[in-house]
C-alpha positions in Angstrom: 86.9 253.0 216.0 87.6 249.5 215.1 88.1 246.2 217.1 91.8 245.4 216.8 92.8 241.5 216.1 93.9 241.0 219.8 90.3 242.4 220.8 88.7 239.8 218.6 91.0 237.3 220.1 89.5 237.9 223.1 86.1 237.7 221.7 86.4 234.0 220.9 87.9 233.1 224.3 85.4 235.1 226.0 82.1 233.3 224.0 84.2 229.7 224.7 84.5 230.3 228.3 80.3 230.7 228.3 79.9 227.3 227.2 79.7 228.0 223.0 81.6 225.0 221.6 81.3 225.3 218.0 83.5 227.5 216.3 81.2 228.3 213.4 78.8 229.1 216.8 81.4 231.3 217.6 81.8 233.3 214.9 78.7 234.3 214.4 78.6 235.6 218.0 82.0 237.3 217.5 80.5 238.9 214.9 77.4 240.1 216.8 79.3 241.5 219.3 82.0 243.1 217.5 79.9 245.3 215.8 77.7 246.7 218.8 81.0 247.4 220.5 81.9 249.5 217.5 78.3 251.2 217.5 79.0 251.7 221.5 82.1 253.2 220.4 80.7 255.3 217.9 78.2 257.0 220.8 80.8 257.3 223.3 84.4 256.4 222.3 85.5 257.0 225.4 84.4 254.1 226.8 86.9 250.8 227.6 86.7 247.5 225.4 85.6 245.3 228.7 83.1 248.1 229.7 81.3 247.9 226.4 81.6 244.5 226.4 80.3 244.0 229.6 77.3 246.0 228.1 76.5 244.1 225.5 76.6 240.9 227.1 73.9 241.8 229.6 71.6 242.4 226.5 71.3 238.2 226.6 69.8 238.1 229.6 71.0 236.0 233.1 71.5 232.6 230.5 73.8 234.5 228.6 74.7 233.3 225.4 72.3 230.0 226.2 69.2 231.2 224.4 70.4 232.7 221.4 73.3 229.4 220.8 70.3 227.2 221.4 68.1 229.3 218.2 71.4 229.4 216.1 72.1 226.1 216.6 69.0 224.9 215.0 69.4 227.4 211.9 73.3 226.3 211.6 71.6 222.3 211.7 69.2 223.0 209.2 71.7 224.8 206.2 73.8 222.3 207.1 71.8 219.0 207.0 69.8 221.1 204.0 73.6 220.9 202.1 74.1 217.0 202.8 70.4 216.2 201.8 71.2 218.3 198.7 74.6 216.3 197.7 72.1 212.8 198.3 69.9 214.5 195.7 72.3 215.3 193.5 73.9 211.8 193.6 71.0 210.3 192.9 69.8 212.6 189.9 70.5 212.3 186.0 72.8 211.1 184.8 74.1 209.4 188.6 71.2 207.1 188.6 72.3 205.9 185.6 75.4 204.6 187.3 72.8 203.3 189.8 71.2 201.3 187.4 74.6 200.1 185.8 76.0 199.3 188.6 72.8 197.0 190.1 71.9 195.2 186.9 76.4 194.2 187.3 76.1 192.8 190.7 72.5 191.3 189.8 74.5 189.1 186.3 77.3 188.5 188.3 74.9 186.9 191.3 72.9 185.6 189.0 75.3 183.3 187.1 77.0 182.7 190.1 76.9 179.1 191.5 78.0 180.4 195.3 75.1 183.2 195.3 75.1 183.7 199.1 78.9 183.5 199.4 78.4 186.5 197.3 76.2 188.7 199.4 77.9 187.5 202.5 81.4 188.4 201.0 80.5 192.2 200.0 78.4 192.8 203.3 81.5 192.1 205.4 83.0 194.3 203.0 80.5 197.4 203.5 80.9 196.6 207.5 84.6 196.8 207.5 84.2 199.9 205.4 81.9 201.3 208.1 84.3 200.5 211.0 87.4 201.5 209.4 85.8 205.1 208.9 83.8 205.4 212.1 87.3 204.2 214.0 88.8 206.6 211.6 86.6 209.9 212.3 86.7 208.7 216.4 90.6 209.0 216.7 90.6 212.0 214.3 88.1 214.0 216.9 90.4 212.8 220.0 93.5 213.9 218.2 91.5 217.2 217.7 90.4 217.4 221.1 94.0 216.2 222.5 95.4 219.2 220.7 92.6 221.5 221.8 91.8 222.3 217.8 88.8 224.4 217.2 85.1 221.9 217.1 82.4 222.6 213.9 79.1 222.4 213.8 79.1 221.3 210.4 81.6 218.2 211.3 79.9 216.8 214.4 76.4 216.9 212.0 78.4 214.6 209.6 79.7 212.2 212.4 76.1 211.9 213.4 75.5 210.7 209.9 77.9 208.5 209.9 76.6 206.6 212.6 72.8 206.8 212.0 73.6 205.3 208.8 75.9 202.3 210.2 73.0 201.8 212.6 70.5 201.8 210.6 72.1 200.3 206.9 74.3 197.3 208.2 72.4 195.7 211.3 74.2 192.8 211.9 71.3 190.6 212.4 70.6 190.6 208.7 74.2 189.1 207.6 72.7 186.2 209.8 69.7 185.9 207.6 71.3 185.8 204.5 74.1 182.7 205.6 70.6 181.2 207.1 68.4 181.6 204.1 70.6 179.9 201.9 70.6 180.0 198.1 67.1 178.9 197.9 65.2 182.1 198.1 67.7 183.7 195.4 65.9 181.2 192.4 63.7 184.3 191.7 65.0 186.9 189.0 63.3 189.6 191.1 64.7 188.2 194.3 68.3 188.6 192.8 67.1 192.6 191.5 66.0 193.7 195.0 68.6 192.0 196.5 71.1 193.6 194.1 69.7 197.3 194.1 69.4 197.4 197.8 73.2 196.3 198.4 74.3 198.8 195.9 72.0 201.6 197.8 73.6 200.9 200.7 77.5 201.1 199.2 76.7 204.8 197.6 74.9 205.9 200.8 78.0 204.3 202.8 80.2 206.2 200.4 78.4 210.1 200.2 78.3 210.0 203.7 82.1 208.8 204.4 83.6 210.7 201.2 81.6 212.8 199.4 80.1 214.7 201.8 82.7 215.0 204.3 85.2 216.3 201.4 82.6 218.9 200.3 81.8 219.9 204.2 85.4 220.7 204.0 85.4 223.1 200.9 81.7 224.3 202.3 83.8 225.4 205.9 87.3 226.9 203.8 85.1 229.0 201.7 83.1 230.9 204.7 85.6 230.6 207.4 89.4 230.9 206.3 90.5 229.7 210.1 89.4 226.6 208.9 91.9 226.2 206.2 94.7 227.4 207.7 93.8 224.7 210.3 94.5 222.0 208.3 97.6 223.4 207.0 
């Protein structure tokens, strides 16, 4: 005997209503349990969908599902931070860091030969902040459109939120667009000065921008190839 599509229906609700948010969470315990119903069925297929289910669901002990969410929750985290630590590695490999390299040694001539060198570096950090805002603001009314319309929460996409504000913290504190205005154009005399200066400003705009496009787009191709739900969702 199989598990009809209403019985698997009730599968999700049933892991939701013990406290297992994530869909991709989810599916992996529908899975579980769908096929040792259909083993329960196999040595007595007489007995009810809820009784075997009821069965089954004891095997996890009095914290139900808690224990085993908890374990799969950490081996979801890791493929899934393993996949946005790979597309960093990738964008920073040959022949990316080449565009890297172009890209710095642009913004280094064009500071360089500027006469308003700190107007500069003010200018495109404001820039990367109101980047930073406009996404973050972005993703936060996205997620309480998502949750207003009770759509169905990934793993994978609350990891890449996480990102996205670990790297706002971290990248663009606002303290240091302070420093520059304070500084003035007197520490950027040095060639080296301007280099650092130039590579570290482009690190943070491809960082900003594999964590706010790249990696969110490929999350999304990541989640349509192993679970189709997700792609009809955002049909």
């Amino acid at each position: 005997m199989k598990l009809t599509i209403s019985q698997i229906d009730q599968l999700f609700i049933f892991t939701q209503q013990h406290y297992v948010e994530y869909y991709d969470l989810q599916s992996e315990l529908v899975d579980h349990l769908a096929n040792a119903i259909e083993t329960q069925w196999q040595e007595n297929p007489n007995r009810s969908f809820e009784e075997a289910l009821h069965i089954e669901f004891k095997k996890f002990g009095v914290f139900g599902f808690m224990d085993v969410v908890e374990k799969r929750q950490v081996a979801l985290g890791k493929k899934y931070n393993g996949l946005v630590w790979q597309h960093f590695k990738d964008f920073f490999g040959i022949p990316k860091i080449v565009l890297t390299i172009a890209m710095t040694l642009l913004l280094f001539t064009f500071i360089k030969l500027s006469l308003y060198k700190v107007c500069i570096l003010v200018g495109f950090y404001i820039l990367l902040l109101g980047f930073t805002f406009y996404e973050m603001f972005k993703n936060r009314k996205t997620r309480k459109e998502k949750k207003k319309l009770n759509e169905k929460k990934w793993l994978f996409e609350e990891i890449i939120n996480q990102y996205g504000t670990f790297s706002a913290t971290i990248i663009l504190p606002l303290n240091l667009l302070f420093q520059l205005i304070n500084l003035g154009d007197n520490f950027l005399t040095n060639d080296y000065w301007i280099l650092g200066i130039s590579f570290l400003f482009v690190l943070f705009s491809l960082v900003l921008f594999i964590v706010f496009k790249i990696i969110p787009a490929k999350a999304s191709f990541y989640l349509q190839q192993t679970y189709p739900e997700y792609k009809l969702e955002k049909l």
